[in-house]
C-alpha positions in Angstrom: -0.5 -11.1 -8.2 -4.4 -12.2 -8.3 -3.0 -15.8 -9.7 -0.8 -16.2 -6.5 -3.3 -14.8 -4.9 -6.4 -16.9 -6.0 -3.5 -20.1 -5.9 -3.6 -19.6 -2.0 -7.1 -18.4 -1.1 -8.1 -21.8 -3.2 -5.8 -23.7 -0.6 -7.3 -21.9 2.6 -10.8 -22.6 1.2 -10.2 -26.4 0.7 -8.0 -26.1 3.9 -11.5 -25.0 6.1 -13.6 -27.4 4.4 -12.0 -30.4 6.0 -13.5 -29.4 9.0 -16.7 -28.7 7.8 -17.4 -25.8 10.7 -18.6 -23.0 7.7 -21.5 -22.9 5.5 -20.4 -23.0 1.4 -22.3 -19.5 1.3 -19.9 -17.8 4.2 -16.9 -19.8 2.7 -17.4 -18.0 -1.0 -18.0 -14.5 1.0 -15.2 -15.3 3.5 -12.8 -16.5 0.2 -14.0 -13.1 -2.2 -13.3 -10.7 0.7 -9.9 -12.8 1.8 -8.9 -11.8 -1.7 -9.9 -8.3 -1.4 -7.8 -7.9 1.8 -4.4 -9.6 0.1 -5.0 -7.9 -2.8 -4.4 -4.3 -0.6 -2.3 -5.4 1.8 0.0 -7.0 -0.7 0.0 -3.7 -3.5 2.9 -1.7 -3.5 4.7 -4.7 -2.0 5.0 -6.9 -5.2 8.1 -6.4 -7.4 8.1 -9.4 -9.6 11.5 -8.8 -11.0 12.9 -9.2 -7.5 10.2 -11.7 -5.6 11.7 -11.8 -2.2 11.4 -8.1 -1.6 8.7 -8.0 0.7 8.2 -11.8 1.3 7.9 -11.1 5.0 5.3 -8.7 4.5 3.2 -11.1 2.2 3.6 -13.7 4.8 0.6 -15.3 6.3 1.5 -16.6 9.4 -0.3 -18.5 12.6 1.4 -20.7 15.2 2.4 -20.3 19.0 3.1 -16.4 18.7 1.1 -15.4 15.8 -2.2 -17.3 17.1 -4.5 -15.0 14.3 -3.5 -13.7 11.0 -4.9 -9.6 10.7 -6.3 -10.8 7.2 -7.8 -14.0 8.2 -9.4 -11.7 11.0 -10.5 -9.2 8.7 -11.7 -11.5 6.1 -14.1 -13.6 8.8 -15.5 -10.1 10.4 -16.5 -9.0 7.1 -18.0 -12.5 5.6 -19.5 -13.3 9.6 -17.5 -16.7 10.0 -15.9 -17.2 13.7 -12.2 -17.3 13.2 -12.0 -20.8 15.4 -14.3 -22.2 12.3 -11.9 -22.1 10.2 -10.5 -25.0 11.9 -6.7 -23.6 10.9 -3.7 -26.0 11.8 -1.5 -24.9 14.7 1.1 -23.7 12.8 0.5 -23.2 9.0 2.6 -20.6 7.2 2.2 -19.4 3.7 4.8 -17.5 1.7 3.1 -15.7 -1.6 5.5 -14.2 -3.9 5.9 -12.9 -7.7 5.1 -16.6 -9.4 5.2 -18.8 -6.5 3.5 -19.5 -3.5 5.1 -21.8 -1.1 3.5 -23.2 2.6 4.6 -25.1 5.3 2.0 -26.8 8.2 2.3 -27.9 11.5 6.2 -28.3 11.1 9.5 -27.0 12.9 12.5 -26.8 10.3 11.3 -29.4 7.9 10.8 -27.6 5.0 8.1 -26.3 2.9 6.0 -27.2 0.3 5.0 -25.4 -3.7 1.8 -24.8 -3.9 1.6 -23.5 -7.0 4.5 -22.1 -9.7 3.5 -19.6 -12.1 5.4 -20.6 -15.5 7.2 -17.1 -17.2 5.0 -15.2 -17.4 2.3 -16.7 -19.4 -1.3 -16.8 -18.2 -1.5 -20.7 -17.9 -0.4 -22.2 -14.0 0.6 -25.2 -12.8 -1.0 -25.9 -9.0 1.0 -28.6 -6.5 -1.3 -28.8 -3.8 -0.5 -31.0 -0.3 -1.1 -34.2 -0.7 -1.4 -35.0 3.1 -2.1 -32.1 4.7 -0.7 -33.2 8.8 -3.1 -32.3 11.5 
């Protein structure tokens, strides 16, 4: 879990630094308490012998309906960035399961993207970030 985990606060972090709205100091707090909140939201919702149990649940979601995500939120209260900082696409969703976490941005139906894929098990990963990342 804290490799998945780590795979997509990495992403988020590089994601908000585009925009360059949030000082490197608040954007190492706002990443290590980001962490914090996946890791207890996600425990006792990871069963890596079946990783789409709970996939929902691990979700991190924001577009039309979802405009904030409760650990994005909770993770910018606690490190005192403003959510709009973050400078967040208008839809960006984020799927992290058991070895894998997968994302999709600012598209209807057209698929998503690997971010990263955890080999079987062992302790080294191999990370796919975006390449373009579509504003």
């Amino acid at each position: 879990m804290r490799n998945e985990i780590a795979a997509v606060v990495s992403f988020l972090k590089r994601l908000v630094k585009l925009k360059n709205k949030v000082e490197v100091e608040k954007m190492d707090l706002f990443a290590e308490r980001l962490t914090v909140a996946l890791q207890e939201k996600f425990e006792g919702h990871w069963v890596p012998e079946k990783p789409s149990k709970g996939q929902a649940y691990r979700c991190i979601r924001v577009n039309a309906f979802h405009k904030y995500d409760q650990e994005l939120l909770r993770a910018c209260s606690e490190s005192g960035v403003h959510y709009g900082d973050l400078g967040l696409p208008w839809e960006i969703t984020l799927w992290v399961d058991p070895g894998e976490v997968c994302g999709s941005i600012n598209t209807i139906h057209s698929g998503q993207t690997k971010l990263i894929q955890l080999p079987n098990k062992t302790k080294t990963t191999q990370t796919k970030h975006f390449n373009k990342i579509k504003k």
